[in-house]
VOGU-3710 file (C-alpha; in Angstrom, 3 decimals, decimal comma):
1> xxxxxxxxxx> 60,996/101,399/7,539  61,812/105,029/6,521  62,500/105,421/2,835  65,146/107,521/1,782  65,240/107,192/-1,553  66,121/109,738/-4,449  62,879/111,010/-5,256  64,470/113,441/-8,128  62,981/110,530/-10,828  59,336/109,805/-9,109
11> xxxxxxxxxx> 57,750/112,723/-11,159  55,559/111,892/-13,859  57,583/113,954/-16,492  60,830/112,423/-14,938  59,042/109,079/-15,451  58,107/110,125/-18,687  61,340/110,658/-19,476  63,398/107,312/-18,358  60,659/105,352/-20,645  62,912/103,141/-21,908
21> xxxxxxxxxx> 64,889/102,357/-18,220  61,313/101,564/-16,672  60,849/99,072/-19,697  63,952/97,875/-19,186  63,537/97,092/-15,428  60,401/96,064/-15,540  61,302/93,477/-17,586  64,363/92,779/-15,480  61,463/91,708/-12,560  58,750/90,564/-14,676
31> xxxxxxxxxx> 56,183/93,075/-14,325  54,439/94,657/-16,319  55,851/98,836/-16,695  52,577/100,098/-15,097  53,111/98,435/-12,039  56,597/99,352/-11,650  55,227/103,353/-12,225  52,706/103,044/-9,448  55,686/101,580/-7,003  57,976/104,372/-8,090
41> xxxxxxxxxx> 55,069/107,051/-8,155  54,243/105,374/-4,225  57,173/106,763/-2,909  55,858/109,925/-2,698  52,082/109,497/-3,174  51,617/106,740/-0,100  49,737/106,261/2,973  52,500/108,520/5,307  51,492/111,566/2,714  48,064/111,417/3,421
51> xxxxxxxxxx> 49,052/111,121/7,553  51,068/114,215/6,794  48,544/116,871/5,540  47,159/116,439/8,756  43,485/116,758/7,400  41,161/114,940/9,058  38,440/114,240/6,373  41,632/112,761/3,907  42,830/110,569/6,921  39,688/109,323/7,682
61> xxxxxxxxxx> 38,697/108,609/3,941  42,247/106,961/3,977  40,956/104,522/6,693  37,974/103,859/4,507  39,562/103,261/1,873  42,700/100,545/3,455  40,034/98,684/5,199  38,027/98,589/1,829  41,348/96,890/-0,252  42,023/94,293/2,593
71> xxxxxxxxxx> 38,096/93,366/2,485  38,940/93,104/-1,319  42,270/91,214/-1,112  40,595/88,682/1,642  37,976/87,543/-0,761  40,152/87,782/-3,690  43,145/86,206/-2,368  42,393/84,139/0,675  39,302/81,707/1,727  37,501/84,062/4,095
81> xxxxxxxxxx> 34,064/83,520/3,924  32,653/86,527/5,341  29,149/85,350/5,105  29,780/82,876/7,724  31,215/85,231/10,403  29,368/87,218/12,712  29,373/91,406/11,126  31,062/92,504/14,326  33,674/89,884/14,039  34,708/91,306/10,287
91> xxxxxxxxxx> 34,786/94,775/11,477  36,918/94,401/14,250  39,486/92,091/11,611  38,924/94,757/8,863  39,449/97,425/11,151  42,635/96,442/13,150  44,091/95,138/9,956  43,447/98,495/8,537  45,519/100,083/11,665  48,394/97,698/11,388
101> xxxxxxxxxx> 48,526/98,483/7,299  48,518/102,630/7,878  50,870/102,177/10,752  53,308/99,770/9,930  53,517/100,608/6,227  52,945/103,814/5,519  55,470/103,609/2,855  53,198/101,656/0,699  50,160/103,079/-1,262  47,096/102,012/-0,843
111> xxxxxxxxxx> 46,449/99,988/-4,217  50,500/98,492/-3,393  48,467/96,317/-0,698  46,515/95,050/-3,561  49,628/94,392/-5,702  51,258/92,882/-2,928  48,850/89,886/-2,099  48,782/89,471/-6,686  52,545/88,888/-6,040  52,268/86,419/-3,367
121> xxxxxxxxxx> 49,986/84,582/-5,046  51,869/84,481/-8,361  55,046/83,411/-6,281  56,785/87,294/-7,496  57,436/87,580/-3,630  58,572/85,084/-0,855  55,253/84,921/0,721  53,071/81,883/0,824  49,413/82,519/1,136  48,819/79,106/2,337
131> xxxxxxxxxx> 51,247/79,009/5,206  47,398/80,161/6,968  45,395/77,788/5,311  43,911/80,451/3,121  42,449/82,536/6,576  43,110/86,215/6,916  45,440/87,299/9,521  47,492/90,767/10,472  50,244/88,103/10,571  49,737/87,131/7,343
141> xxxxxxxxxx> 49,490/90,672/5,803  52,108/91,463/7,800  54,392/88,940/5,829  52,905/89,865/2,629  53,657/93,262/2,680  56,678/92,993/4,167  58,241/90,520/1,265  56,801/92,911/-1,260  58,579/95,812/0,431  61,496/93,708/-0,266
151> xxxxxxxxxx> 61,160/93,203/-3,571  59,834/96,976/-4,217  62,904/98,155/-2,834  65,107/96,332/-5,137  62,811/97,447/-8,046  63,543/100,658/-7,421  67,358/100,562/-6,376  67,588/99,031/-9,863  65,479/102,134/-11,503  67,452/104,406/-9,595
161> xxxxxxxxxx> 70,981/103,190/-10,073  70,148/103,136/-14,215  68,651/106,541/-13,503  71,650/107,522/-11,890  73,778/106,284/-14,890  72,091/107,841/-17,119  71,946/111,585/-15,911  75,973/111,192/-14,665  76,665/110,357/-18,660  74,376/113,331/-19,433
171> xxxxxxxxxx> 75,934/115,747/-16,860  79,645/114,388/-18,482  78,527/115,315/-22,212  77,142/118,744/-21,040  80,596/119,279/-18,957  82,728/118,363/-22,199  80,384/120,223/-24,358  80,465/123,631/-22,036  84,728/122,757/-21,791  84,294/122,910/-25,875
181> xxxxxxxxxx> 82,476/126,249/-25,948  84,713/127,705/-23,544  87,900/126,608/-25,666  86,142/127,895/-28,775  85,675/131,377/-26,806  89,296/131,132/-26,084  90,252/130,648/-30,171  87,754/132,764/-30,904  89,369/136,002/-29,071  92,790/135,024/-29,811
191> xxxxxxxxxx> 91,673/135,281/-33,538  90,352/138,799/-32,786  92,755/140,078/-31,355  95,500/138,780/-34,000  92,926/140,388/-36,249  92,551/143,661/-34,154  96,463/143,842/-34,182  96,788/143,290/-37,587  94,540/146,064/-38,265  95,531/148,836/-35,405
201> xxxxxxxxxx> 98,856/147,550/-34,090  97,063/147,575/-31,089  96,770/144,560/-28,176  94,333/144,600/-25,328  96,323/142,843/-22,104  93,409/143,016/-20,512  91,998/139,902/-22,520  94,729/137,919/-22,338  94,630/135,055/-19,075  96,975/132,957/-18,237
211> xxxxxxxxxx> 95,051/129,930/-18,693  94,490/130,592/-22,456  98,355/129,397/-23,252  97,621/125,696/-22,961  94,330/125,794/-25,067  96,047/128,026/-27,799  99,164/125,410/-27,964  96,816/122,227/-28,149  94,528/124,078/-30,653  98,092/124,379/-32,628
221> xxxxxxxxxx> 97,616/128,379/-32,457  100,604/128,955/-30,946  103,676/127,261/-32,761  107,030/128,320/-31,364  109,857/125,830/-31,677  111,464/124,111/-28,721  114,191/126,521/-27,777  111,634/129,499/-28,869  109,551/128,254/-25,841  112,972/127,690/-24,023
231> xxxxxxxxxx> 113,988/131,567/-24,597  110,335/133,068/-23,570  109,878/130,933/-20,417  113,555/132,588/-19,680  112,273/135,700/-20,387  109,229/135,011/-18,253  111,342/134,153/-15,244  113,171/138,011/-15,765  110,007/139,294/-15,682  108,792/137,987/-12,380
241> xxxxxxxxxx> 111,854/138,521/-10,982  111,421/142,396/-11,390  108,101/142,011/-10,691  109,105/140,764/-7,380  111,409/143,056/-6,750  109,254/145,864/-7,487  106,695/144,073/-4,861  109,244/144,524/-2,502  109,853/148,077/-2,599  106,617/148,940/-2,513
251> xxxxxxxxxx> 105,288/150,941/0,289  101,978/149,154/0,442  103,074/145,984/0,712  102,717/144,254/4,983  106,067/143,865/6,980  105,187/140,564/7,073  104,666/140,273/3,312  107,725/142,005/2,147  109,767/139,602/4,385  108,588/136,646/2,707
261> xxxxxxxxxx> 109,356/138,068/-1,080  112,447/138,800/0,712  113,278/135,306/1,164  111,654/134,043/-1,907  113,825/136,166/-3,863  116,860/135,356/-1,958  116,056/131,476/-2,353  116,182/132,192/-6,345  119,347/133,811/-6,438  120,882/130,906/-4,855
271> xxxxxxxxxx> 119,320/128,592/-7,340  116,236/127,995/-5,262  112,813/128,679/-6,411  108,809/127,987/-4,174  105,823/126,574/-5,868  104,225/130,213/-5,751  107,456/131,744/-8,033  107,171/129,043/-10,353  103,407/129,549/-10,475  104,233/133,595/-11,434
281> xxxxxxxxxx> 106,140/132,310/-13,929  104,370/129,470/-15,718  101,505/132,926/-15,580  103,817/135,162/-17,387  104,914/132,883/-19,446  101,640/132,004/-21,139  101,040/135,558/-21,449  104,229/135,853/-23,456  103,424/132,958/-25,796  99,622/134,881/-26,672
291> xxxxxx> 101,536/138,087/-27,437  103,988/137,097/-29,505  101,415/134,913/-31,044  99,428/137,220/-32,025  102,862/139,380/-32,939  103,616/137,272/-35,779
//
């Protein structure tokens, strides 16, 4: 019964935090918040921890201490009358109830075995403590603890997936609110530089991206008419074309690469144009609509 659950939100400040989801589920369940921290807090402060440090003093005080809370849940929750039984007896129960607890749910904390046999006898869990006429049995912990783990692992699916919800709606307002800064940046240095030209008749080309255009025309910074845009794109499309051409003559450029501008180019003379032309124009073309933006 490995758990693999998110355990981003088992922290006590992440607990701390999600207040108001572990009210809400708790209520969801009817139990009572504390309980449904100590299930959540379980999943990484349990029985298989303990195993894990490899330490023998804290395993064998965790043997101690499961046989000590099924003594305590027998006389609690069933009729075992301990007096009555022969010492020996009891220890062997205690003890190979203790084993099958630590190895068969080491999921579970220790004070979850507790909770466990509260829920089965409040009816919380599908577990009936009477099905052994009130005697303690491995079988019967076995079934206890196995209906709670049922019901603790829908607790905390429904923790999680509110969890969840919560930090994707979080992580969505601090994406829109970063996309708003970084627009803002973008308005902000188009407004400098209109200012810096206004001032020096001077533009810097080196701040000017592409990707700019679109946020400048749906800020309403850039305002050309219809056929104003018409006539720059045209004039964008010029300009790639001699920018491919120069490519093309240039001694740098690959065999391989200078074929395909080749073609490219002769594909656009005979009306023809790739993806990666119109993407060199749709560039230039934004360029153009800054500058002459900032121009005006």
């Amino acid at each position: 019964m490995k758990n693999n659950s998110n355990k981003l939100t088992t922290t006590t400040t992440n607990l701390n935090r999600y207040t108001k989801v572990l009210q809400n589920v708790a209520g969801l369940i009817s139990i009572k918040t504390e309980i449904l921290t100590g299930i959540l807090q379980a999943r990484t402060n349990n029985i298989r921890a303990v195993l894990q440090s490899n330490d023998p003093k804290q395993i064998e005080g965790l043997q101690v201490t499961v046989q000590q809370m099924i003594y305590s849940v027998a006389v609690l929750y069933t009729s075992a009358n301990f007096d009555k039984q022969a010492k020996r007896d009891i220890d062997i129960l205690i003890n190979e109830s203790a084993n099958f607890v630590i190895k068969n749910f080491p999921m579970l904390s220790v004070g979850e075995i507790k909770t466990a046999f509260e829920f089965a006898a409040c009816h919380k869990i599908d577990a009936n403590l009477s099905a052994w006429n009130g005697k303690l049995t491995i079988q019967m912990i076995g079934d206890v603890l196995s209906a709670y783990y049922q019901f603790r692992q829908n607790a905390i699916a429904r923790y999680d997936n509110k969890v969840e919800l919560i930090m994707l709606r979080q992580k969505s307002a601090d994406c829109d609110k970063r996309n708003e800064q970084a627009k803002q940046a973008v308005i902000d240095l188009f407004n400098e530089l209109k200012q810096t030209y206004q001032q020096t008749g001077e533009i810097n080309p080196d701040k000017i991206k592409p990707y700019q255009g679109k946020i400048l025309v749906d800020a309403g910074l850039i305002t050309f008419t219809t056929g104003e845009k018409i006539a720059i794109h045209k004039e964008a499309k010029k300009q790639a074309v001699r920018e491919l051409k120069n490519d093309i003559q240039d001694i740098n450029v690959k065999p391989v690469t200078r074929r395909t501008l080749k073609s490219m180019l002769g594909e656009i003379e005979n009306g023809a144009e790739q993806d990666d032309f119109k993407s060199r124009v749709n560039s230039i073309y934004s360029v153009l609509l800054i500058k002459k933006s900032i121009l005006l």
